[in-house]
ROROZA-476474 format. One line per 10 residues: for each residue x, y, z of C-alpha. Coordinates in Angstrom, 3 decimals. Layout:
X/Y/Z | ...
REM end
This chain:
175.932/101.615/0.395 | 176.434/104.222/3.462 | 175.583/103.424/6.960 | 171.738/104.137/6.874 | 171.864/102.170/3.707 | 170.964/98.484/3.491 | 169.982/95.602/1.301 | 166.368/95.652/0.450 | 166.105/91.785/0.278 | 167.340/91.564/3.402
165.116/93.568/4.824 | 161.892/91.767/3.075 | 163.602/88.755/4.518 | 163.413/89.939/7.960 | 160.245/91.175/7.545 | 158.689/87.967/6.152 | 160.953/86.311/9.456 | 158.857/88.678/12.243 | 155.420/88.264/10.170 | 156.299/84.017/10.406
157.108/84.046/14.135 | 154.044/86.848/15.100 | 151.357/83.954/13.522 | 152.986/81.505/15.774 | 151.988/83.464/18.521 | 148.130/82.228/19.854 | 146.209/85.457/19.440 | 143.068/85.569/21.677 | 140.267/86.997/20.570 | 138.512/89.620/21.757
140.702/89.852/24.730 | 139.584/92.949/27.383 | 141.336/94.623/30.621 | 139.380/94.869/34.008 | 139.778/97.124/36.937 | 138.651/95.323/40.299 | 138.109/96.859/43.537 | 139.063/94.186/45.906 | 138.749/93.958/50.286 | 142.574/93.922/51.358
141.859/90.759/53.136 | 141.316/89.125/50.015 | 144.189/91.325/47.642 | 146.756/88.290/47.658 | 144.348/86.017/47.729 | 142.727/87.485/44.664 | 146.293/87.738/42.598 | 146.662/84.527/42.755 | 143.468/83.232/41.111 | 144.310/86.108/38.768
147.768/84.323/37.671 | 145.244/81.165/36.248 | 143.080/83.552/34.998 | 144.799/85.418/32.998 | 146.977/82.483/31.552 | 143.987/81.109/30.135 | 141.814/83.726/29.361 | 144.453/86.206/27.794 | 142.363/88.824/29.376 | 144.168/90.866/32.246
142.780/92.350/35.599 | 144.588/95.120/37.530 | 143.420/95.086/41.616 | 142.490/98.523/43.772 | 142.296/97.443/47.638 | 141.055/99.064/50.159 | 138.260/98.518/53.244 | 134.857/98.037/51.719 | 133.431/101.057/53.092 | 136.095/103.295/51.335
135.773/100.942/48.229 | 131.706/101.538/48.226 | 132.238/105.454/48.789 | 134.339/105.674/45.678 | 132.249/103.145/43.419 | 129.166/105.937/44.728 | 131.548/108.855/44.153 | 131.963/107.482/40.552 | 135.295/105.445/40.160 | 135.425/103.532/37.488
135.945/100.017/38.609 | 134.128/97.001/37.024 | 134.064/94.707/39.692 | 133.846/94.550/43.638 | 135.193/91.770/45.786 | 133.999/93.509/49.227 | 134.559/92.050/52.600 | 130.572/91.981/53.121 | 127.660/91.535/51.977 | 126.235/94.703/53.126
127.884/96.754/50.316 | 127.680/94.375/47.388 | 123.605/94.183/48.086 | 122.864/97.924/48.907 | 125.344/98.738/45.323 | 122.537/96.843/43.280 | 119.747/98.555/45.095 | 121.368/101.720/44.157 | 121.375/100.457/40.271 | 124.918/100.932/40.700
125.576/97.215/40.086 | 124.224/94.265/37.736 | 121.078/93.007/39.526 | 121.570/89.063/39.950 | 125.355/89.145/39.761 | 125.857/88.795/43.639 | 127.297/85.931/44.930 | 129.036/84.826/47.584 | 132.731/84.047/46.899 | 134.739/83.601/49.756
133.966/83.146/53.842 | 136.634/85.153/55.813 | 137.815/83.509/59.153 | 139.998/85.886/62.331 | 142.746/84.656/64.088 | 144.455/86.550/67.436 | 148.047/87.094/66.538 | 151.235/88.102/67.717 | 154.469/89.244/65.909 | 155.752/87.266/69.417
155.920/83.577/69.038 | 155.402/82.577/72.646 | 152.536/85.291/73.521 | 149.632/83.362/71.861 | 149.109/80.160/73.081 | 146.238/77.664/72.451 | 143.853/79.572/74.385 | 143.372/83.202/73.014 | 140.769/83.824/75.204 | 142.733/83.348/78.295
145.278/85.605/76.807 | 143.075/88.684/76.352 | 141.301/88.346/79.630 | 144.680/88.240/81.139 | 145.294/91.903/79.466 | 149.193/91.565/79.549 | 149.433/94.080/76.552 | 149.450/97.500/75.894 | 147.723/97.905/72.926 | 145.375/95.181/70.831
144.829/96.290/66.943 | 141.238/95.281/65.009 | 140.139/97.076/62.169 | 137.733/100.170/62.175 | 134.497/98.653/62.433 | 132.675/101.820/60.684 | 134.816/101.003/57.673 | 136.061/97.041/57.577 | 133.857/93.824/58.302 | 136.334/92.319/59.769
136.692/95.061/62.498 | 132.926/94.528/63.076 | 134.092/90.487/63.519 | 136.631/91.747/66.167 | 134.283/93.638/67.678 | 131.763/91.211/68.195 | 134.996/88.780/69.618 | 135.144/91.112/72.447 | 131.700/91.860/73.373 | 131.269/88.029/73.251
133.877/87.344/75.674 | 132.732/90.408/77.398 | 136.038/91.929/77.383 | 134.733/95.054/74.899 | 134.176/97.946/77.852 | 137.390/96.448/79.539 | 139.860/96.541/76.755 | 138.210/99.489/74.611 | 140.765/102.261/75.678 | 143.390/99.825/74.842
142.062/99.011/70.858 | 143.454/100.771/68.598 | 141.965/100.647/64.653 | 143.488/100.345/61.535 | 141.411/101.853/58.284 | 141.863/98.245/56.919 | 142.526/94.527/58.104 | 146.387/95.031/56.043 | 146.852/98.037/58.185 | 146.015/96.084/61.297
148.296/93.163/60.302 | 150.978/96.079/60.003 | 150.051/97.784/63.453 | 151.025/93.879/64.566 | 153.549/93.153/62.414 | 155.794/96.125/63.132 | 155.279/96.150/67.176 | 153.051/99.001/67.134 | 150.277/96.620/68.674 | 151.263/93.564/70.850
148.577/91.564/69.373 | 145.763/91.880/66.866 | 142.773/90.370/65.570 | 143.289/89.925/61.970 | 142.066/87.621/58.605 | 143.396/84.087/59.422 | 144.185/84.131/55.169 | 147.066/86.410/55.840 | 148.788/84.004/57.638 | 148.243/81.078/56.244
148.783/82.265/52.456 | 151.562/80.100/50.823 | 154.734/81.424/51.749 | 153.557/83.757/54.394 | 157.032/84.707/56.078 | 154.571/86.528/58.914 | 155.588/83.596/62.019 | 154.559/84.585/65.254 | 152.012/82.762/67.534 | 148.167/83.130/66.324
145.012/81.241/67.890 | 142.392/80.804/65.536 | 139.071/82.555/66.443 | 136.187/80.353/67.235 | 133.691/81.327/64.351 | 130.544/81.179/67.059 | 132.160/83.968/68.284 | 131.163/86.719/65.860 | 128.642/86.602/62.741 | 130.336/85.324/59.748
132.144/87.143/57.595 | 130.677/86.233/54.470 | 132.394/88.124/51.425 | 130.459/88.747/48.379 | 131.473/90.137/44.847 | 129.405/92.410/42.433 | 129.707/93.393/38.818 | 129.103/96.431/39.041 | 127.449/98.856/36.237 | 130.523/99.680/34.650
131.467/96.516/34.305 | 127.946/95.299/32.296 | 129.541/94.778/29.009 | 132.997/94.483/29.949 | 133.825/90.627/28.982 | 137.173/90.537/31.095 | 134.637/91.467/33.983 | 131.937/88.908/33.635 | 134.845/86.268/32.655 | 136.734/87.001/36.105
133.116/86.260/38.203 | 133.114/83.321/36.036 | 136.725/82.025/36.696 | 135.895/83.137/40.569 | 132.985/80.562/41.018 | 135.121/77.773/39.048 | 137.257/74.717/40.325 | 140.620/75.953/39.944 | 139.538/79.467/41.921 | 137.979/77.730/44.813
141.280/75.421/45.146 | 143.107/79.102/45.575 | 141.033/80.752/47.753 | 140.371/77.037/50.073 | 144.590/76.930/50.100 | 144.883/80.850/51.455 | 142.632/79.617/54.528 | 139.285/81.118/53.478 | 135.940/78.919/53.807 | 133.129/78.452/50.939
REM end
């Protein structure tokens, strides 16, 4: 036979072959994608518990981060995202007033902790108040309050060691807490008050010197998710809330330095 020829048993053979090994392959049922929008405190965080998720589930979630504020403007302006891990609780609670969530899906998932950090390892010693009311930086990166919780957590840091007025022409603001660990990370900033999780994630490469922020020192930064209208009847949404609340998510989220 020519070229484009070929045996006809052999190709029912093959056939029957791929057919064989395709039923060996555990088919889940009913299996849905979901499109979260998630704080950028929490983004690694949040792939992580995915990983487990997913394996056992066989549904899949793809991640948008972004500050909450942003993330809230765009839910309003109509993206389509089925779920919202914000960085408040603010958001997640005025979303459901709006109708623009699931009323009764709100729940509290994670509670986000700030550390003072240097790129430096010998700036930041065990006293991080002592090192800001010395002032022996140029500049000292928080988040924008107007758009990121944990900028408003910063914030309150300052005017609680009454060091706000003082070091206010010296802040400057990232639109998110990832930008702010950049501002830090690259020497833009001396120092910054960022999420604690981003340095202690496993296998953070970040180093530096950091002094963990006493929490009496600003209100807590209590992070809440939503399922949000578009999300209602999505089961890959309502199964990731689920997975979120369980055992093996809480282990995650406890081992990247957030509280309950």
């Amino acid at each position: 036979m020519g070229r484009n020829g070929g045996n006809p048993f052999l190709h029912l053979a093959g056939a029957l072959i791929l057919a064989a090994a395709l039923a060996m392959v555990p088919q889940r049922a009913g299996a849905a994608d979901a499109l979260i929008a998630v704080a950028t405190n929490f983004l690694d965080t949040a792939r992580a518990v995915a990983e487990g998720f997913e394996a056992r589930t066989g549904h899949r979630v793809t991640f948008t981060a972004g500050a909450t504020g942003k993330l809230y403007a765009q839910i309003a302006a109509g993206a389509p995202f089925d779920v919202l891990l914000a960085a408040d609780q603010a958001r997640p609670a005025l979303l459901e007033a709006e109708g623009r969530a699931v009323a009764g899906s709100r729940f509290t998932y994670a509670t986000g902790r700030l550390a003072l950090w240097s790129a430096d390892p010998a700036r930041v010693g065990p006293d991080g108040a002592a090192v800001l009311e010395a002032g022996d930086f140029r500049v000292l990166a928080i988040a924008n309050p107007d758009l990121a919780p944990y900028g408003i957590a910063a914030r309150e840091t300052l005017q609680s060691l009454g060091l706000w007025d003082r070091l206010g022409p010296r802040v400057v603001m990232g639109q998110n807490i990832g930008q702010t660990l950049a501002l830090v990370a690259t020497g833009n900033a001396e120092l910054g008050l960022v999420a604690l999780a981003a340095l202690r994630a496993p296998g953070s490469t970040l180093g530096g010197s950091a002094w963990e922020v006493p929490a009496d020192l600003h209100a807590p930064i209590r992070q809440d998710a939503v399922l949000l209208a578009r999300g209602a009847e999505n089961p890959a949404a309502r199964a990731f809330l689920d997975h979120l609340q369980g055992p093996e998510a809480r282990a995650v989220i406890a081992r990247f330095g957030y509280g309950g």
